[in-house]
C-alpha positions, 0 to 999 in steps of 0.5 A: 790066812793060808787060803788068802795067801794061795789065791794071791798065789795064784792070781799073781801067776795068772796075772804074770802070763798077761805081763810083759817085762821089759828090761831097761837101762838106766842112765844119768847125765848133768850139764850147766849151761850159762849165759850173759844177758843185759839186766838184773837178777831181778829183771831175768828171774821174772823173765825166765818165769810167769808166762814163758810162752814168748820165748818157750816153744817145745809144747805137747800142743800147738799152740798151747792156751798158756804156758807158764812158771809159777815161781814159788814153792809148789809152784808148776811149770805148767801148760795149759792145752785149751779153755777146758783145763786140760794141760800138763805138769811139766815139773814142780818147783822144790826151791824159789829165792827170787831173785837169786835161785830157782829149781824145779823137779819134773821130766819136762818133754821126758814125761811118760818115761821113768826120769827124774829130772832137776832144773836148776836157774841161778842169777848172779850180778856182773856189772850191768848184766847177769849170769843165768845159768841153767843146771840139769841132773837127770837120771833114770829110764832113758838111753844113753845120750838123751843127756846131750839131746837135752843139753842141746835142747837148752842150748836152744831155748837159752841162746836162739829164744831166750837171749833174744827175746830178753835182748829185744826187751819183750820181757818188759 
């Protein structure tokens, strides 16, 4: 045993010589972000998932084979790079009661960094309309403002793509 011991020991010393450790910072945001759009829950919730490559245009390729959100539990925010299968997780989704609530958990373009993300989309009836509403925790190894770089990026695809392109009626 005390031999097991000392060549742990000394294999960790030498392995530490090679390692570099960098110090990092972590940090946390949150935002909640909604918008009013013309539809049902329903309607919204399916257009805000499945194939979500009319509106969705932040990828790791250009332009990716498929993109998509698998709205049940387990399910992937998945992007698919070509006809061999290669692609990306983009996040998991952890709940899903369609048509009232999605979540999901995953680093989304963060992916490579030390980030815990959580998305959550909420549908809520108004009239002839519904509240979709975006909220993101995000918390870990990333610089201070990255929360307001994300917001924006949602801002994005929830007033510039997703709007129009439910208001346009290319989700039907």
């Amino acid at each position: 045993m005390r031999i097991a011991l000392l060549t742990m020991t000394v294999l960790l010393a030498a392995t530490s010589a090679f390692a570099e450790v960098k110090p990092v910072t972590v940090n946390a945001f949150s935002f909640t972000f909604p918008v009013m759009l013309p539809g049902t829950p329903t309607e919204i919730f399916d257009a805000a998932t499945g194939d979500i490559s009319g509106w969705w245009d932040h990828s790791f390729t250009k332009p990716p084979k498929a993109f998509y959100i698998e709205p049940k539990v387990g399910g992937g925010f998945i992007e698919i790079f070509d006809d061999a299968g290669n692609g990306a997780r983009h996040a998991t989704v952890i709940v899903c009661d369609r048509p009232k609530m999605l979540r999901f958990d995953g680093p989304l373009g963060l992916s490579g960094t030390a980030v815990q993300m959580v998305h959550t989309y909420t549908f809520e009836a108004v009239g002839d309309s519904t509240r979709f509403t975006v909220a993101v925790s995000g918390s870990g190894a990333i610089e201070a403002g990255i929360g307001a770089i994300v917001e924006s990026v949602w801002k994005h695809f929830l007033i510039e793509r997703f709007k129009p392109y439910v208001e346009a009626g290319k989700h039907k």
